[in-house]
Backbone as XML, in Angstrom:
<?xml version="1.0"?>
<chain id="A" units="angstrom">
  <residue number="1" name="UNK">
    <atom name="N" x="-14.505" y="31.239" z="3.417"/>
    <atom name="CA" x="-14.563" y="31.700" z="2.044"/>
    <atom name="C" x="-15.569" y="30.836" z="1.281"/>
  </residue>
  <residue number="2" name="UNK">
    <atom name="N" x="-16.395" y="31.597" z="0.738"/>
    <atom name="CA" x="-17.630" y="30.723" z="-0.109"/>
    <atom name="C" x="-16.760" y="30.215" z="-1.449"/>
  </residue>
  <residue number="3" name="UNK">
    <atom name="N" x="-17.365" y="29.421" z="-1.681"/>
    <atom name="CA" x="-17.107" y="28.173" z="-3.023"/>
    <atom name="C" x="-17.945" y="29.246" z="-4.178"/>
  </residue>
  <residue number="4" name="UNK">
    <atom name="N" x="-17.289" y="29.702" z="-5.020"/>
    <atom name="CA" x="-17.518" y="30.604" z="-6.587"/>
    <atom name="C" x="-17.831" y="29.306" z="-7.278"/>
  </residue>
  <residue number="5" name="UNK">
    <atom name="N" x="-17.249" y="28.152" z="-7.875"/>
    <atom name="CA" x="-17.271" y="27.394" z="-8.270"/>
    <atom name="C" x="-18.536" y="27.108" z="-9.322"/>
  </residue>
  <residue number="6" name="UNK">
    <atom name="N" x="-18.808" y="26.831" z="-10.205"/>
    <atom name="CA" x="-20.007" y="26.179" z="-10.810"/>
    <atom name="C" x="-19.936" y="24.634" z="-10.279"/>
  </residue>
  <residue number="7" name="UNK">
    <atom name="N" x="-21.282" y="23.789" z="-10.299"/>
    <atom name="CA" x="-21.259" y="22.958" z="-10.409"/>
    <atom name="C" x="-19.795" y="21.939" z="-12.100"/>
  </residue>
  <residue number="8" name="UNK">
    <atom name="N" x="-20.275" y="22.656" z="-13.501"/>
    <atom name="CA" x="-19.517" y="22.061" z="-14.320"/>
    <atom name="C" x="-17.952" y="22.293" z="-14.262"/>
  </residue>
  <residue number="9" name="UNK">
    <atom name="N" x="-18.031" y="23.407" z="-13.172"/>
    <atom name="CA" x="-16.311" y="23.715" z="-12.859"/>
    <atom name="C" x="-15.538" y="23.139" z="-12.002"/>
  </residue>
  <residue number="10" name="UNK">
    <atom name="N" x="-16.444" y="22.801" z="-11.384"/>
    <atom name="CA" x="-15.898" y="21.798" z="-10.518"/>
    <atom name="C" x="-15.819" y="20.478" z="-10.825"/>
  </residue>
  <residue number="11" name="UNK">
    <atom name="N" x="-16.525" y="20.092" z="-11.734"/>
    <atom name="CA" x="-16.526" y="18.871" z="-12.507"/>
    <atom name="C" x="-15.003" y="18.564" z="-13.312"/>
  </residue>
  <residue number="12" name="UNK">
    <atom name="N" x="-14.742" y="20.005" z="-14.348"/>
    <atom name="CA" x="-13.788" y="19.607" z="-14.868"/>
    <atom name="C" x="-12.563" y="20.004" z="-13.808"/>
  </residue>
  <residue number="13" name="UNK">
    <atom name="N" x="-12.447" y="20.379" z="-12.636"/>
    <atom name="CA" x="-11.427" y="20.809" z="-12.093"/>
    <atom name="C" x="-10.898" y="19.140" z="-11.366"/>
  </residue>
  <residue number="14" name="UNK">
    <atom name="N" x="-11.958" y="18.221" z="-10.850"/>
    <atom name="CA" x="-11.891" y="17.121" z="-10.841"/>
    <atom name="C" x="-11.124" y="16.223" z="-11.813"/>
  </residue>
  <residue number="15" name="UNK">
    <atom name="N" x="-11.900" y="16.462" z="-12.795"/>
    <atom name="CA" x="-11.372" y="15.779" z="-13.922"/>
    <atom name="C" x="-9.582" y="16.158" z="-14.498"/>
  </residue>
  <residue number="16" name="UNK">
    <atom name="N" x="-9.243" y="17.839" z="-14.193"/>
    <atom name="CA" x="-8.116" y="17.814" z="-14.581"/>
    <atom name="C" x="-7.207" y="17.486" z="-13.325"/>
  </residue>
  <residue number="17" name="UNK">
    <atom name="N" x="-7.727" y="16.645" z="-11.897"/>
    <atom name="CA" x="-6.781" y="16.457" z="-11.130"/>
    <atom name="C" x="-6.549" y="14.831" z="-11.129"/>
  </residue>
  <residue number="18" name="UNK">
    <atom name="N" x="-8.042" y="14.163" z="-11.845"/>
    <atom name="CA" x="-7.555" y="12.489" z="-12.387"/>
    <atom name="C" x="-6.528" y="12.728" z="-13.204"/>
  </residue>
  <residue number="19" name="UNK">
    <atom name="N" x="-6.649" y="13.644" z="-14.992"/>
    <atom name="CA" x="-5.492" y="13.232" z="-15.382"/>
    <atom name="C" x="-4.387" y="13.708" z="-14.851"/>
  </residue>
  <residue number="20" name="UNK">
    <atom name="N" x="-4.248" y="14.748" z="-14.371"/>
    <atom name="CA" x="-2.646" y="14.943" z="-13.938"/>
    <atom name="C" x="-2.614" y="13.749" z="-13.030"/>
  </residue>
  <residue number="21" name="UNK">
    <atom name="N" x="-3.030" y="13.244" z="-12.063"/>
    <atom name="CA" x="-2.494" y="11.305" z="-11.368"/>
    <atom name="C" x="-2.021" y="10.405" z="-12.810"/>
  </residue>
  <residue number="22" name="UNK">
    <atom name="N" x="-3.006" y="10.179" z="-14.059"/>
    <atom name="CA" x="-2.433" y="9.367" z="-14.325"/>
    <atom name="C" x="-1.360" y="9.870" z="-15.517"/>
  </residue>
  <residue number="23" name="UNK">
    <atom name="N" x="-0.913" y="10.963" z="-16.055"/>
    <atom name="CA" x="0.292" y="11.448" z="-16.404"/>
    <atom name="C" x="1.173" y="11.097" z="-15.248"/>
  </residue>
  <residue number="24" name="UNK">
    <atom name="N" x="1.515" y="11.283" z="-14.300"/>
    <atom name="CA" x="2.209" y="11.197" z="-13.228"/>
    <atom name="C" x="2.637" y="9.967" z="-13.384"/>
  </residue>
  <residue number="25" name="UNK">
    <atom name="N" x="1.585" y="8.727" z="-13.218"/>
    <atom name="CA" x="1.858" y="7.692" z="-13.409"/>
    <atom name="C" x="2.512" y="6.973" z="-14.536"/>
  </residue>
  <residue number="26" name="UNK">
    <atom name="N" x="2.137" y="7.755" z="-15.545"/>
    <atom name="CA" x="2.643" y="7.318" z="-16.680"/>
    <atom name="C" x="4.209" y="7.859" z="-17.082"/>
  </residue>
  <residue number="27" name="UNK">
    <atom name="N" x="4.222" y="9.031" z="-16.077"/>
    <atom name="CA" x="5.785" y="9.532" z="-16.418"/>
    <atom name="C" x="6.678" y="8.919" z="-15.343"/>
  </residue>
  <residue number="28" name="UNK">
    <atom name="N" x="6.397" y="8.311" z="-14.179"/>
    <atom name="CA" x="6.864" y="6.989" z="-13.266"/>
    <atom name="C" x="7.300" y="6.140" z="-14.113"/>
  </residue>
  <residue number="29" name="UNK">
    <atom name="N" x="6.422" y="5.019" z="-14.669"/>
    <atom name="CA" x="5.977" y="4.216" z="-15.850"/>
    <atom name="C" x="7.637" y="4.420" z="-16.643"/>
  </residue>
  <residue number="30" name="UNK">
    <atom name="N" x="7.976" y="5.470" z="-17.282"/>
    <atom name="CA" x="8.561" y="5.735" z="-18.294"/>
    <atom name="C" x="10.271" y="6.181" z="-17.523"/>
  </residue>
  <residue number="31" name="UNK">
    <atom name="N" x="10.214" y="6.682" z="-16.655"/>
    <atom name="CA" x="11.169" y="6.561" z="-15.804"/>
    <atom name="C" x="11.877" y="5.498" z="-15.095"/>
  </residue>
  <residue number="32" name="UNK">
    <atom name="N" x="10.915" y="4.525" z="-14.475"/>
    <atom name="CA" x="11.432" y="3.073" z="-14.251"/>
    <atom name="C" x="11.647" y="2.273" z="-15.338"/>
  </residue>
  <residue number="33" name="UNK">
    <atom name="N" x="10.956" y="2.712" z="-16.445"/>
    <atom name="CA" x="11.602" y="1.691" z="-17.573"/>
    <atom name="C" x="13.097" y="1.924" z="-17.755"/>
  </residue>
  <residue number="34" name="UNK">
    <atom name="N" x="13.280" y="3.553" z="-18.003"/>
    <atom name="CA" x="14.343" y="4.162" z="-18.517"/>
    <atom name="C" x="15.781" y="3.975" z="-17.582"/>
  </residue>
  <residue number="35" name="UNK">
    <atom name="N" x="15.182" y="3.864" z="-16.096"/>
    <atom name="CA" x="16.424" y="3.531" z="-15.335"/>
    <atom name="C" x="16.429" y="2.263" z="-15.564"/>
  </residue>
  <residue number="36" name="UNK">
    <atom name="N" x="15.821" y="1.471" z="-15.769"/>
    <atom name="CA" x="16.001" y="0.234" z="-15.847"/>
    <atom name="C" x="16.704" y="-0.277" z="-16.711"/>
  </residue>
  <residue number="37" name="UNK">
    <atom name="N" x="16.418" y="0.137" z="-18.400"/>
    <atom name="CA" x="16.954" y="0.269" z="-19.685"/>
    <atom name="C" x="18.658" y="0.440" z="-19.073"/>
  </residue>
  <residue number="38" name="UNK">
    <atom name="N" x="18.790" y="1.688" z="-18.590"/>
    <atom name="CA" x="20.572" y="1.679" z="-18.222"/>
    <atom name="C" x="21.208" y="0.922" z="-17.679"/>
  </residue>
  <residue number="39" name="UNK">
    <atom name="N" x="20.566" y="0.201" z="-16.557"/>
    <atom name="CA" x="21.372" y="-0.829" z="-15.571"/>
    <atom name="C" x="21.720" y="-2.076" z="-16.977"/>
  </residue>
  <residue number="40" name="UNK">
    <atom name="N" x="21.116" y="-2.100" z="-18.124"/>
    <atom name="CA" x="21.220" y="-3.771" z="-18.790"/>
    <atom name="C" x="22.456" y="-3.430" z="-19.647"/>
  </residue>
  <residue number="41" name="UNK">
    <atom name="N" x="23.531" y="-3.780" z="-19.868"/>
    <atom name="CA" x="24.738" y="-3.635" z="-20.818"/>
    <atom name="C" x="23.743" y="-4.262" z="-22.328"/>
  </residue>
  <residue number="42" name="UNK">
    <atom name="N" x="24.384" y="-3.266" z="-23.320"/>
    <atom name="CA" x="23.637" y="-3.013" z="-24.586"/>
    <atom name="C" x="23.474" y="-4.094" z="-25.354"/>
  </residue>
  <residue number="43" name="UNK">
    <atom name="N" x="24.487" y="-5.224" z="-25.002"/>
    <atom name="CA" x="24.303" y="-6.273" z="-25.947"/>
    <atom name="C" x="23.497" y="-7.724" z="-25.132"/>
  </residue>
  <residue number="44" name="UNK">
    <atom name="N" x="22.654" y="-6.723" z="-24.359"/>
    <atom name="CA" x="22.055" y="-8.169" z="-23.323"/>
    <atom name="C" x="20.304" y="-7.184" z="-23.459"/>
  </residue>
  <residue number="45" name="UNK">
    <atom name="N" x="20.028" y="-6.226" z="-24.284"/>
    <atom name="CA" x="18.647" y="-5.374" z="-24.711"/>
    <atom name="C" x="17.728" y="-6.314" z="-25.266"/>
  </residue>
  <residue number="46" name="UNK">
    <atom name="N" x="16.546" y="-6.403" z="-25.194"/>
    <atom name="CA" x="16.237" y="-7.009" z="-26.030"/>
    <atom name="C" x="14.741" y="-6.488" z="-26.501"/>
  </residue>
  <residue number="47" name="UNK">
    <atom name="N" x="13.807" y="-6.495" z="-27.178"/>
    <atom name="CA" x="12.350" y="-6.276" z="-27.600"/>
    <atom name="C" x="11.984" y="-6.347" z="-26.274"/>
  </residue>
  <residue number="48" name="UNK">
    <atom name="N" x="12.190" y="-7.896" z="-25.817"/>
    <atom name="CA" x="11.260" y="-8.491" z="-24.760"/>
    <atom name="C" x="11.743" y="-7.517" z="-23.511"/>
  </residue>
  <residue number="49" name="UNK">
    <atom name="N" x="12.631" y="-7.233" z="-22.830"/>
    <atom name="CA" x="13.282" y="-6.485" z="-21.699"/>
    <atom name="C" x="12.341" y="-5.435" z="-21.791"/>
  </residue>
  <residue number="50" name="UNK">
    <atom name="N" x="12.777" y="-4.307" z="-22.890"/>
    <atom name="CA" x="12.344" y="-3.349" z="-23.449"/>
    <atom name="C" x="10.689" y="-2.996" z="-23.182"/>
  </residue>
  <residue number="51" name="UNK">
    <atom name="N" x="10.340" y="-4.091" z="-23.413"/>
    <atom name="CA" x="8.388" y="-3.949" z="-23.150"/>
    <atom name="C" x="8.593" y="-4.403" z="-21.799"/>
  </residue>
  <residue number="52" name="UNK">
    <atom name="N" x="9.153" y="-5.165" z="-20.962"/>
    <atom name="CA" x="8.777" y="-5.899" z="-19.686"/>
    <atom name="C" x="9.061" y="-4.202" z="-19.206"/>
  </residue>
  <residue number="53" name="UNK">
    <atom name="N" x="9.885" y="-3.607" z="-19.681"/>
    <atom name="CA" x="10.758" y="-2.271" z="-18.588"/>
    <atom name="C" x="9.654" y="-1.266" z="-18.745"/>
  </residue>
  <residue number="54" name="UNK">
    <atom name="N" x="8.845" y="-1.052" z="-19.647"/>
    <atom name="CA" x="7.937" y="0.213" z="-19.868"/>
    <atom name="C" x="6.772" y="-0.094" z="-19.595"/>
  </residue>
  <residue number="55" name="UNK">
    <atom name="N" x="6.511" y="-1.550" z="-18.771"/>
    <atom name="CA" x="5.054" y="-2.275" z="-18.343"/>
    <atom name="C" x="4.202" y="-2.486" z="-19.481"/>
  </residue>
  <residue number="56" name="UNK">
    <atom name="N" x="4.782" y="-3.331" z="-19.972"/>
    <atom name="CA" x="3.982" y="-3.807" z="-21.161"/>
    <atom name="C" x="4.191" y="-5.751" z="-21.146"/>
  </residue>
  <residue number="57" name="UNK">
    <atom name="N" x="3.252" y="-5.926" z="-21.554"/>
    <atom name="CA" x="3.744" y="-7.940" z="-21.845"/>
    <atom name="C" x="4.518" y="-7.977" z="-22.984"/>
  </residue>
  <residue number="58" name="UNK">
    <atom name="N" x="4.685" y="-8.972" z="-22.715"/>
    <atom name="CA" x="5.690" y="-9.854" z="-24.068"/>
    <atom name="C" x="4.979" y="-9.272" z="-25.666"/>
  </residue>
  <residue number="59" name="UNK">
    <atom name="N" x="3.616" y="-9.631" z="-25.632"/>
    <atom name="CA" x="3.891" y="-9.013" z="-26.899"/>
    <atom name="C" x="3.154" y="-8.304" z="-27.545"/>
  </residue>
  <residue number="60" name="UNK">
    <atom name="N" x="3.727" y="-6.905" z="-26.626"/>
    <atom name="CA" x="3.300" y="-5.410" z="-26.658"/>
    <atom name="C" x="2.498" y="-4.930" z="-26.894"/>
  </residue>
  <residue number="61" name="UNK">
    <atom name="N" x="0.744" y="-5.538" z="-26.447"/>
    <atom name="CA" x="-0.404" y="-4.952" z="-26.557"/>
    <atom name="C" x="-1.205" y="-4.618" z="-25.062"/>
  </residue>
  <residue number="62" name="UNK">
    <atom name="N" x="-0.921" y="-5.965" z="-24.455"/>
    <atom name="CA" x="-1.289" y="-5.683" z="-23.380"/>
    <atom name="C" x="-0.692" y="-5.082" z="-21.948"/>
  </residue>
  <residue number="63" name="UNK">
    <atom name="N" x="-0.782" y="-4.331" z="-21.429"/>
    <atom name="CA" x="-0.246" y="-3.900" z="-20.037"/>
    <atom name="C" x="-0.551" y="-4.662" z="-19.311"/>
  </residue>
  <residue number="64" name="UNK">
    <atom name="N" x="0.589" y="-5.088" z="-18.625"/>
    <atom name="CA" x="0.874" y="-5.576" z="-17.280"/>
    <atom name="C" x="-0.164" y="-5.077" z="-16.055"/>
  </residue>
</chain>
Protein backbone atom coordinates (compact mmCIF):
# COMPACT_ATOMS: atom_id res chain seq x y z
CA UNK A 1 0.00 0.00 0.00
CA UNK A 2 1.53 3.38 -1.10
CA UNK A 3 2.07 6.14 1.62
CA UNK A 4 -0.93 9.12 0.65
CA UNK A 5 0.72 11.00 3.28
CA UNK A 6 2.12 14.62 2.68
CA UNK A 7 5.37 15.29 3.71
CA UNK A 8 3.62 18.16 6.51
CA UNK A 9 1.24 15.23 7.45
CA UNK A 10 3.37 13.26 8.40
CA UNK A 11 5.15 15.74 10.29
CA UNK A 12 2.24 16.55 12.40
CA UNK A 13 1.14 12.89 12.68
CA UNK A 14 4.66 12.53 14.38
CA UNK A 15 4.22 15.26 16.37
CA UNK A 16 0.70 14.13 17.62
CA UNK A 17 2.35 10.69 18.62
CA UNK A 18 5.28 12.75 20.88
CA UNK A 19 2.47 14.41 22.65
CA UNK A 20 0.23 11.65 23.29
CA UNK A 21 3.89 9.85 25.09
CA UNK A 22 4.18 12.75 27.09
CA UNK A 23 0.37 13.11 28.27
CA UNK A 24 0.76 9.50 29.05
CA UNK A 25 3.53 10.34 31.07
CA UNK A 26 2.14 12.97 32.68
CA UNK A 27 -1.09 11.05 33.51
CA UNK A 28 1.47 8.17 35.15
CA UNK A 29 3.04 11.27 36.89
CA UNK A 30 -0.41 12.10 38.42
CA UNK A 31 -1.46 8.64 39.19
CA UNK A 32 1.64 7.68 41.22
CA UNK A 33 1.32 10.77 43.04
CA UNK A 34 -2.37 10.06 43.70
CA UNK A 35 -1.77 6.43 44.85
CA UNK A 36 0.75 7.56 46.76
CA UNK A 37 -1.25 10.56 48.38
CA UNK A 38 -3.67 7.49 49.77
CA UNK A 39 -1.18 5.17 51.30
CA UNK A 40 -0.11 8.55 53.85
CA UNK A 41 -2.85 8.82 56.83
CA UNK A 42 -4.19 12.55 56.55
CA UNK A 43 -2.60 13.97 59.45
CA UNK A 44 1.03 12.89 58.37
CA UNK A 45 0.19 15.17 54.44
CA UNK A 46 2.19 17.62 54.03
CA UNK A 47 3.09 20.58 51.11
CA UNK A 48 6.44 18.86 51.02
CA UNK A 49 5.03 14.96 50.48
CA UNK A 50 2.48 16.44 48.23
CA UNK A 51 5.14 17.97 45.64
CA UNK A 52 7.74 15.02 46.32
CA UNK A 53 4.37 12.64 45.19
CA UNK A 54 3.49 14.61 41.86
CA UNK A 55 7.48 14.87 40.96
CA UNK A 56 8.13 18.07 41.84
CA UNK A 57 11.12 19.41 44.46
CA UNK A 58 10.68 20.84 47.65
CA UNK A 59 9.91 24.01 46.49
CA UNK A 60 7.59 23.50 43.70
CA UNK A 61 9.24 24.93 40.68
CA UNK A 62 11.48 22.60 39.72
CA UNK A 63 10.87 18.90 38.53
CA UNK A 64 12.60 16.22 39.74
Amino acid sequence: MADTYTDAEREMRQEIFRLRAVVRELDNRLNAGRDYLMTVPIDKITVKNTLLAFGWNENGFDPE
